[in-house]
N, C-alpha and C positions, 0 to 999 in steps of 0.2 A: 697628115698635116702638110709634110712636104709637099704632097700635089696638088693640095687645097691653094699654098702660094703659090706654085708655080702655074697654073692655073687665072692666077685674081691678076688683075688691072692696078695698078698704082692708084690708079685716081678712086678707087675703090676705097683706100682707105686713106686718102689725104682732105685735109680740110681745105677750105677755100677761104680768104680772106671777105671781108666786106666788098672789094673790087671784085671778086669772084677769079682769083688770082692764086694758084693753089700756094699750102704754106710749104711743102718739102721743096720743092723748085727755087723758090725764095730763100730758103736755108740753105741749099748746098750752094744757092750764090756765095751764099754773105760767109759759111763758115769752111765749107771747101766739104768734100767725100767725105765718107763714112772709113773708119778701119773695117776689118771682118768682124771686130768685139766691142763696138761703138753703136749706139742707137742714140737717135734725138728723142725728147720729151718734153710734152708743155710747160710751163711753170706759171701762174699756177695749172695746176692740174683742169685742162680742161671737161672732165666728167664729171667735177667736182661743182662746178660752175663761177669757175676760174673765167676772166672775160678774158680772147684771147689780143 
């Protein structure tokens, strides 16, 4: 697993906005880093078919 991310592209697993404006780049604007024990998540859940 570990080499599988180290490995992958960011934009591999980020969404894009309607602008085609990725959504992680936009979030650590507005909410600042990650800690080491901190993940973002959609709300709603977008697999759910939550509109983002």
């Amino acid at each position: 697993m570990a080499s599988f991310l180290a490995s992958s592209s960011q934009e591999g697993f980020d969404l894009v906005d309607d602008n085609n404006n990725y959504l992680f780049d936009r979030t650590v604007k507005k909410l600042g880093a990650l800690a080491d024990n901190e993940m973002f998540d959609l709300e709603p859940a977008y697999i759910l078919g939550g509109k983002i």
